[in-house]
OpenMM code with the backbone's topology and positions (N, CA, C; nanometers):
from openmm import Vec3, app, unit

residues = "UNK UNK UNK UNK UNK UNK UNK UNK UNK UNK UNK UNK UNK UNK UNK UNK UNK UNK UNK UNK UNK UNK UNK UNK UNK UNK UNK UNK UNK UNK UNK UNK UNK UNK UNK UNK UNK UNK UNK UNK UNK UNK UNK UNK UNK UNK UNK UNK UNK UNK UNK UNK UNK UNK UNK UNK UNK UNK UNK UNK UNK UNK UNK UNK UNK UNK UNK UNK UNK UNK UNK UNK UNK UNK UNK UNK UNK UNK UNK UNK UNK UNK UNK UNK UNK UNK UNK UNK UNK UNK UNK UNK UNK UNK UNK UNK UNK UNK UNK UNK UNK UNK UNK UNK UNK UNK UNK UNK UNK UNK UNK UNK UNK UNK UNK UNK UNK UNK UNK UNK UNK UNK".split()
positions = [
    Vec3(9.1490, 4.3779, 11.3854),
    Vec3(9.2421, 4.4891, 11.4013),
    Vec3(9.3793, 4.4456, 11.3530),
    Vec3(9.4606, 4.5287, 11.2406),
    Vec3(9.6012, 4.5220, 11.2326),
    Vec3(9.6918, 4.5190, 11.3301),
    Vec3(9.8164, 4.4609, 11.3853),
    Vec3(9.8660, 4.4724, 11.4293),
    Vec3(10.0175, 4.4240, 11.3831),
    Vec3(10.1036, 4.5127, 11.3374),
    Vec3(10.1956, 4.5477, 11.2584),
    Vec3(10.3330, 4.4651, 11.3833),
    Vec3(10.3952, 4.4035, 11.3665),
    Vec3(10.5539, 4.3927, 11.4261),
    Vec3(10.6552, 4.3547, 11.3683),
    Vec3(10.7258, 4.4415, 11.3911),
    Vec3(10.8358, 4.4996, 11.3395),
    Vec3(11.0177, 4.3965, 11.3827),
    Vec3(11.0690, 4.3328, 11.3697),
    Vec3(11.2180, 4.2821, 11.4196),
    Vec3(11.3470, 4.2751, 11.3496),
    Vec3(11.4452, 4.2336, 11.3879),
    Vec3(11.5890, 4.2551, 11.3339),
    Vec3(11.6936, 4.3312, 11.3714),
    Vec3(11.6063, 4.5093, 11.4494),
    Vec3(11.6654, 4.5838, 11.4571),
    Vec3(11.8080, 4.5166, 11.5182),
    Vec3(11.8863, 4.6313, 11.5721),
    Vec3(12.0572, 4.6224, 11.6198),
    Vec3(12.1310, 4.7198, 11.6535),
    Vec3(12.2784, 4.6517, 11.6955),
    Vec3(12.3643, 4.7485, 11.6803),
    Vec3(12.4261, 4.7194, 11.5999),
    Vec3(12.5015, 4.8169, 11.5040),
    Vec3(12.6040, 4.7180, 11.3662),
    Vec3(12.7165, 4.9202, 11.3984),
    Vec3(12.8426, 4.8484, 11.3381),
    Vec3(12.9129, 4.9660, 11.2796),
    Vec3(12.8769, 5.0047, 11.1181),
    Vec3(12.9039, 5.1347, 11.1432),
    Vec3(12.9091, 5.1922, 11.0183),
    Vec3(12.9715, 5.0972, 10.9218),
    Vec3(12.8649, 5.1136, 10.8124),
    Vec3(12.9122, 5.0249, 10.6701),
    Vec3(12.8469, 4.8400, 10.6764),
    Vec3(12.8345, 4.8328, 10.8291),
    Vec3(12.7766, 4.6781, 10.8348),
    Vec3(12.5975, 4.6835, 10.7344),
    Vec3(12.5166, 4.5598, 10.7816),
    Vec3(12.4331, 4.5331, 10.7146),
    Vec3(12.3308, 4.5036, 10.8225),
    Vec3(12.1950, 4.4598, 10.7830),
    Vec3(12.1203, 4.4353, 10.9104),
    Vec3(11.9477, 4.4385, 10.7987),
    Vec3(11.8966, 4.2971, 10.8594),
    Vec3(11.7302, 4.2979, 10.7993),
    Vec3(11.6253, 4.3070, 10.8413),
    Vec3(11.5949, 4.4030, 10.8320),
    Vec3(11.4575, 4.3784, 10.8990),
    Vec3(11.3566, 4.3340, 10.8743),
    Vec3(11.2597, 4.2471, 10.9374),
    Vec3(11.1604, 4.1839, 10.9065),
    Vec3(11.0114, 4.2410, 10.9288),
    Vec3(10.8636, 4.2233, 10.8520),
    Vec3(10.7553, 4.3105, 10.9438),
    Vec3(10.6477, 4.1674, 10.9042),
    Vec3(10.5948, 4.1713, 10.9914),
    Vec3(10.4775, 4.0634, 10.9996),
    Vec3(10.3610, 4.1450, 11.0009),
    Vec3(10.2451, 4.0720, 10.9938),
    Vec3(10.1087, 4.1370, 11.0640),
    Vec3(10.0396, 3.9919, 11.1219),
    Vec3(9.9411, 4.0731, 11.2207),
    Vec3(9.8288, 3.9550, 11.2336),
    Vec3(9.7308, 4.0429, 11.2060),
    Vec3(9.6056, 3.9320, 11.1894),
    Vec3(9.4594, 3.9989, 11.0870),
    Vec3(9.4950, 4.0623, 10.9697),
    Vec3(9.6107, 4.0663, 10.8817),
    Vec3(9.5907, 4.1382, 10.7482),
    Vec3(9.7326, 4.0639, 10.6880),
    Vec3(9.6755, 4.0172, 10.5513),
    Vec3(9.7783, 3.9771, 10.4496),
    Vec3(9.8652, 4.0907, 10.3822),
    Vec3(9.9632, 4.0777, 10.4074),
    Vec3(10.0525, 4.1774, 10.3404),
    Vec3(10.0678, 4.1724, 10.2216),
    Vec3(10.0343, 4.0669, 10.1539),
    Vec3(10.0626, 4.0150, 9.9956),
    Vec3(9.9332, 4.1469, 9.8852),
    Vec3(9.8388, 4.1511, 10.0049),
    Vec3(9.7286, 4.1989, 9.9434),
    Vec3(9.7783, 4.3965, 9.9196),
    Vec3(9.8027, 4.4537, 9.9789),
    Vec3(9.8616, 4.5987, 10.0033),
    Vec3(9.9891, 4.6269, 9.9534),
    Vec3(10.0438, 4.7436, 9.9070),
    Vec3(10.1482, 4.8134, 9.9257),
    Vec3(10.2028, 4.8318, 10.0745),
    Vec3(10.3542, 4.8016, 10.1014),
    Vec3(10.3785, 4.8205, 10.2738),
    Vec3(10.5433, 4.9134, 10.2761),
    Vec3(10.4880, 4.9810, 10.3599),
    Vec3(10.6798, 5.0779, 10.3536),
    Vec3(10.6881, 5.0638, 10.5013),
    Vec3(10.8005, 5.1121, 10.5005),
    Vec3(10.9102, 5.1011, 10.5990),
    Vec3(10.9408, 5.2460, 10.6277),
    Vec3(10.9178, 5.2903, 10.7571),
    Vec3(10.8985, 5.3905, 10.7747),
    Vec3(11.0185, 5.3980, 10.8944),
    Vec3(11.0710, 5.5537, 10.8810),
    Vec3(11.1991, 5.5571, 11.0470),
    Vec3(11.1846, 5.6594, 11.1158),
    Vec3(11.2044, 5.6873, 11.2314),
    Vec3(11.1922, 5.7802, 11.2847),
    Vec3(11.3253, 5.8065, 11.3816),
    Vec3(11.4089, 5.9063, 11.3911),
    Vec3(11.5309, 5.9642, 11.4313),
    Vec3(11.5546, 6.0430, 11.5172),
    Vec3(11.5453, 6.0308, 11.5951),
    Vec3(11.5719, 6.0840, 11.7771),
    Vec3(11.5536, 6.2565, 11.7468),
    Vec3(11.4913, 6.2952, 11.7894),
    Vec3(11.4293, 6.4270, 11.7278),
    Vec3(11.3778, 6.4876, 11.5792),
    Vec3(11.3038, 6.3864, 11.5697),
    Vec3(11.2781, 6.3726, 11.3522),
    Vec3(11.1756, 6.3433, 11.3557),
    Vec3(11.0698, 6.4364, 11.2508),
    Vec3(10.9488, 6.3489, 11.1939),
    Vec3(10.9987, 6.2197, 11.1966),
    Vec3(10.8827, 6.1264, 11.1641),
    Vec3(10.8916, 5.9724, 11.1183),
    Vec3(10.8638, 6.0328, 10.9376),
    Vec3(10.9700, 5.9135, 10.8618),
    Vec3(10.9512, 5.9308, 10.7487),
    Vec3(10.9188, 5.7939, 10.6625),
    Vec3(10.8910, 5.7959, 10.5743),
    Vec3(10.8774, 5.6795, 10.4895),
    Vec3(10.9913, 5.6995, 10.4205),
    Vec3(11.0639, 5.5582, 10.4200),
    Vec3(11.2153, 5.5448, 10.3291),
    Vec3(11.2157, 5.4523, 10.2131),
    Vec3(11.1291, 5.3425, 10.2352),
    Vec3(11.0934, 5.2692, 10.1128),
    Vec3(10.9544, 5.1883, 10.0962),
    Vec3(10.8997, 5.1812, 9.9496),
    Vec3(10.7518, 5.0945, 9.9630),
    Vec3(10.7398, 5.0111, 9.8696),
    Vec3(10.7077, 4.8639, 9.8983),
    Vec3(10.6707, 4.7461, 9.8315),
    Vec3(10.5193, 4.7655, 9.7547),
    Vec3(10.5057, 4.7816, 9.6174),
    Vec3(10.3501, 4.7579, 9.6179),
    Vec3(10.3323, 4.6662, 9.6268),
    Vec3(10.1632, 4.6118, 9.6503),
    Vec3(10.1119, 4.4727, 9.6190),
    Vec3(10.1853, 4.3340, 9.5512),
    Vec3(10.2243, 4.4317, 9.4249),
    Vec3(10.3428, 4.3446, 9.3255),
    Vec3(10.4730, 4.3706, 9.3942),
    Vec3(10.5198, 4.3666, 9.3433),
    Vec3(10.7187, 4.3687, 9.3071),
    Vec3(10.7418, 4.5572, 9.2806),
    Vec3(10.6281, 4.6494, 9.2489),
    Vec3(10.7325, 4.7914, 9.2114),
    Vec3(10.7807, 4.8162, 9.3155),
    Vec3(10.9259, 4.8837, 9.3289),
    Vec3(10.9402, 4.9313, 9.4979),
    Vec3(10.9662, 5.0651, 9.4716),
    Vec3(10.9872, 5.1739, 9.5716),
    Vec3(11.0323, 5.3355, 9.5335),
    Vec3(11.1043, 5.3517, 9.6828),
    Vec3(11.2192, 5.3837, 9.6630),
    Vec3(11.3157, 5.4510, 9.7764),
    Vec3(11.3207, 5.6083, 9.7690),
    Vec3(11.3331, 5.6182, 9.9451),
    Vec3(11.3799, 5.7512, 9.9626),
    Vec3(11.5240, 5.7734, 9.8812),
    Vec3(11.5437, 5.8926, 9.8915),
    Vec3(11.7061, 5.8936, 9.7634),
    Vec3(11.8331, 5.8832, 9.8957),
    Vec3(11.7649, 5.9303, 10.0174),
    Vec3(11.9093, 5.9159, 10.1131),
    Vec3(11.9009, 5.7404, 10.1401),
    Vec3(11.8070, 5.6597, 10.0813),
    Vec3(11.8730, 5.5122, 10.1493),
    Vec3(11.8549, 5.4317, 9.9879),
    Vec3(11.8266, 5.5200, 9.8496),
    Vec3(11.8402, 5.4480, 9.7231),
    Vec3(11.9695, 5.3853, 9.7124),
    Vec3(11.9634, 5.2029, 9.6284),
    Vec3(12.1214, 5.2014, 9.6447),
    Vec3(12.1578, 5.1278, 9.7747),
    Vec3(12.1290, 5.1246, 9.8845),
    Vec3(12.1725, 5.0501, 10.0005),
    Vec3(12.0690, 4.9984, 10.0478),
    Vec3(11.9031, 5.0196, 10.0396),
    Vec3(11.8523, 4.9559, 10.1290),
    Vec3(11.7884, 4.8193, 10.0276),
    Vec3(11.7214, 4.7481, 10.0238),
    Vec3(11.6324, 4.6425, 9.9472),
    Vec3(11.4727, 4.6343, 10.0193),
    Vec3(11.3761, 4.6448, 10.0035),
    Vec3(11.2962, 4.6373, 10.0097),
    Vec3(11.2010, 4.4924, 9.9512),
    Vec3(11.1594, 4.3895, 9.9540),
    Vec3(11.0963, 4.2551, 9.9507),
    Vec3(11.0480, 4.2077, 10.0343),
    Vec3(10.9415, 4.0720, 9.9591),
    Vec3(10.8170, 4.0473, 10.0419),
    Vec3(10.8149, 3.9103, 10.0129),
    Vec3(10.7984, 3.8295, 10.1183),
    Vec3(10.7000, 3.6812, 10.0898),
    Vec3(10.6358, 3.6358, 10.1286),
    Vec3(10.5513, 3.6727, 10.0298),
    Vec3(10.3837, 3.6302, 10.0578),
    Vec3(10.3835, 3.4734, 10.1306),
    Vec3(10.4307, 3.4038, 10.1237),
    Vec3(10.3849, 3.2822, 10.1684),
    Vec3(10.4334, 3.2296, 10.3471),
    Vec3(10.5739, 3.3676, 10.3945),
    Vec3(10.5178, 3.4148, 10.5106),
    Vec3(10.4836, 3.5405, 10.5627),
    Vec3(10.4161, 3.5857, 10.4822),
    Vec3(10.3558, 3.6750, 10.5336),
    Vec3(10.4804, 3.7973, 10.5679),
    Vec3(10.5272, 3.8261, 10.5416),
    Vec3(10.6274, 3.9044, 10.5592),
    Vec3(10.7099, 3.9439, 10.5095),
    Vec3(10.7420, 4.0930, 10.4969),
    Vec3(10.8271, 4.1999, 10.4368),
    Vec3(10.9287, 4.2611, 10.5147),
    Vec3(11.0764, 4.2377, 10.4012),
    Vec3(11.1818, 4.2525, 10.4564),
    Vec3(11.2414, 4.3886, 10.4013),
    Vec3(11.3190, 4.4655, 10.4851),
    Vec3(11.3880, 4.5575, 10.4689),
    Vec3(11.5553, 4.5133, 10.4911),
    Vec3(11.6315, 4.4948, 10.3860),
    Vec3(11.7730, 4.4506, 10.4123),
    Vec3(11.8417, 4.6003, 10.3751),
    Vec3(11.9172, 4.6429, 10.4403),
    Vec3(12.0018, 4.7112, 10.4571),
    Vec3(12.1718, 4.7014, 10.4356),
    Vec3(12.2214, 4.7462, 10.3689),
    Vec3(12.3342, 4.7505, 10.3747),
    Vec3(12.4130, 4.9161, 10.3857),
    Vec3(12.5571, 4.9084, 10.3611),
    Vec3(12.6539, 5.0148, 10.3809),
    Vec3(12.5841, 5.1124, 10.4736),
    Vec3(12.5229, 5.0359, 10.6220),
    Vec3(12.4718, 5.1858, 10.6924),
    Vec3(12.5684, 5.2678, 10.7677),
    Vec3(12.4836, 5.4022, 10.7577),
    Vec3(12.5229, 5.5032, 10.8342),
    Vec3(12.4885, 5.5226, 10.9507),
    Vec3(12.5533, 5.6264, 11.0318),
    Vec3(12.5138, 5.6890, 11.1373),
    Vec3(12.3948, 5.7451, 11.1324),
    Vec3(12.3590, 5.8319, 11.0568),
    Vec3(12.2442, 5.9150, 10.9734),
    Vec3(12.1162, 5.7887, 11.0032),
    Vec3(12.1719, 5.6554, 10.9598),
    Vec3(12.0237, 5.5618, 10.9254),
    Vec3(11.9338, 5.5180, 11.0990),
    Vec3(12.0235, 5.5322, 11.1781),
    Vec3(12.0011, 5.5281, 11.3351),
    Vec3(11.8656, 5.6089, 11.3526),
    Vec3(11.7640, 5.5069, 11.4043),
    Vec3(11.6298, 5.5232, 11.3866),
    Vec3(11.5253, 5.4060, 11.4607),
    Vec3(11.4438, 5.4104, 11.4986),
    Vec3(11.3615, 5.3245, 11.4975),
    Vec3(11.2806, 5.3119, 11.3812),
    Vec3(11.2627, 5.1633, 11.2861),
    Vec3(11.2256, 5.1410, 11.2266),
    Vec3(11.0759, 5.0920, 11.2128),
    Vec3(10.9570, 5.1225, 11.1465),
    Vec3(10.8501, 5.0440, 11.1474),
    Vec3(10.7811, 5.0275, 11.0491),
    Vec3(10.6933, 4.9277, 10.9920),
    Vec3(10.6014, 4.9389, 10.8526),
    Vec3(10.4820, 4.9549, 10.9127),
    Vec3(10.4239, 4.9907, 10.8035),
    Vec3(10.2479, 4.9950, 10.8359),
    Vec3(10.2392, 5.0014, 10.6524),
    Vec3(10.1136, 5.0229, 10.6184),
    Vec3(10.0564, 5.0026, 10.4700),
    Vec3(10.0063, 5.1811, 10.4556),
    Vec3(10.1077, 5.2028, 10.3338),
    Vec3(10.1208, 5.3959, 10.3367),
    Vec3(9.9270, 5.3398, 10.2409),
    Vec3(9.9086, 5.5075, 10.2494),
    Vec3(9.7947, 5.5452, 10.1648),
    Vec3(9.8003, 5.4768, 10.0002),
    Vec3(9.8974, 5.5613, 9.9625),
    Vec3(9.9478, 5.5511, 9.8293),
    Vec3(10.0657, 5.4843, 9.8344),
    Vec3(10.0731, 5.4041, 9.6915),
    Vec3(10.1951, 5.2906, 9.6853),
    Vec3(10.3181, 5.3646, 9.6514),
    Vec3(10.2918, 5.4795, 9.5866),
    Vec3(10.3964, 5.5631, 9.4844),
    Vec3(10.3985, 5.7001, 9.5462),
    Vec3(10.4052, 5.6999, 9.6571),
    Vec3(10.4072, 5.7978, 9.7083),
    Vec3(10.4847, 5.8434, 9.8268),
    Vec3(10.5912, 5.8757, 9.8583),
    Vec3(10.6908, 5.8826, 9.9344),
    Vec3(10.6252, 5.9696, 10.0862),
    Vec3(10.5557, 6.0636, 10.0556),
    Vec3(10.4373, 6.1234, 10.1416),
    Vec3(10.3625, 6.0804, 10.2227),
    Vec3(10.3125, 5.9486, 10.1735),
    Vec3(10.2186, 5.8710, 10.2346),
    Vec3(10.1588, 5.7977, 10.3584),
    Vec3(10.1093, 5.8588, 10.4300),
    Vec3(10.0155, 5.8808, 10.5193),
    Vec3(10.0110, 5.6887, 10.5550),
    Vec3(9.9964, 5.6696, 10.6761),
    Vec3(9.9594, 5.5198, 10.7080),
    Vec3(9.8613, 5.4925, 10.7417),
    Vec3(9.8449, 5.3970, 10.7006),
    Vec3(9.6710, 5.3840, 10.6957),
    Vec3(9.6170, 5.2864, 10.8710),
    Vec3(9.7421, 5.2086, 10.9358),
    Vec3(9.6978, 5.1793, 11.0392),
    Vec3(9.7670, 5.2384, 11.1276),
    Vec3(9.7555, 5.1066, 11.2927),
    Vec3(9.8660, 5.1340, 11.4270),
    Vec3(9.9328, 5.1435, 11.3839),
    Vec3(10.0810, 5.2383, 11.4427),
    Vec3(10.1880, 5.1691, 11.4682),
    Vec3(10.2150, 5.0184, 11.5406),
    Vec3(10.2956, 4.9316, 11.5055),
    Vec3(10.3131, 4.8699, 11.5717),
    Vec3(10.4205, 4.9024, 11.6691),
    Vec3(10.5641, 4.8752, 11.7858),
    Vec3(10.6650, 4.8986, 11.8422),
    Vec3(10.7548, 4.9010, 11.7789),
    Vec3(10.8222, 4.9112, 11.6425),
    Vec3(10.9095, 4.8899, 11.5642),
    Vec3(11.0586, 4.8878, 11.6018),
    Vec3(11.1284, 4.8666, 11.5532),
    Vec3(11.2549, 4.8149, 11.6355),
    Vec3(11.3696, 4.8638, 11.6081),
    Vec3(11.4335, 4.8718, 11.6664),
    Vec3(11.5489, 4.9862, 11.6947),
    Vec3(11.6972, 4.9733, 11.6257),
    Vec3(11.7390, 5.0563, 11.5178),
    Vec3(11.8527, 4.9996, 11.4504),
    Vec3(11.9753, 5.1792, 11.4695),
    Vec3(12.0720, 5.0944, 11.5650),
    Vec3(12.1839, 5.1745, 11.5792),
    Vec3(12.3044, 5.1427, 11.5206),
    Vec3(12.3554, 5.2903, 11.4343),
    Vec3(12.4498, 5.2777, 11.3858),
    Vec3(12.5600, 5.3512, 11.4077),
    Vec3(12.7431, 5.2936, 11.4513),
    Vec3(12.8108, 5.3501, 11.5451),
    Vec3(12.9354, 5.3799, 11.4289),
    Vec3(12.9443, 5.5132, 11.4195),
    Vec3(13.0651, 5.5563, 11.2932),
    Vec3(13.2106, 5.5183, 11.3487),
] * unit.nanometer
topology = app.Topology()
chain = topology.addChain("A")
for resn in residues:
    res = topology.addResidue(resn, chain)
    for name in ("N", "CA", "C"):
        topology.addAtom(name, app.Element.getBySymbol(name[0]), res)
């Protein structure tokens, strides 16, 4: 069984920076496409950015430009670095491995894991 966890979250002011990290146990991340998905205190959960297998990445357009999306395979883990955040980006953050790599839509294919909580104070 996947089991996705998520860390880094925070509190930062507006405009600070902040990374988040996602691990798994039982599944190599090197092998899948993995996004980073948020969800906003009365908000669908959305997908904001996705690593394929390789190096392509695709951002949502409200975090293109500020967020970074990268992976290393050798620990196992994919980072979401963030910069110039907003109030707006205040969310709990989590990855899981979307359906499709290129697909902003994309459906997750496992658990959630608890993903972790990033507040941002204007």
């Amino acid at each position: 069984q996947v089991q996705f966890a998520e860390s880094g979250g925070g509190s930062v002011q507006a405009g600070g920076s902040l990374r988040l990290a996602c691990t798994a146990s039982g599944f190599r991340l090197s092998l899948a496409a993995i996004g980073w998905y948020r969800q906003a205190p009365g908000k669908q959960r959305e997908l904001v950015a996705i690593i394929s297998s390789g190096v392509i990445t695709k951002y949502a357009d409200s975090v293109k430009g500020r967020f970074t999306i990268s992976r290393d395979n050798a620990k196992n883990t994919v980072y979401l670095q963030m910069n110039s955040l907003k109030a707006e980006d205040t969310a709990v953050y989590y990855c899981n491995a979307p359906e499709y790599w290129d697909r902003l839509d994309a459906r997750p294919l496992h658990a959630w894991g608890q993903g972790t909580l990033v507040t941002v104070s204007s």
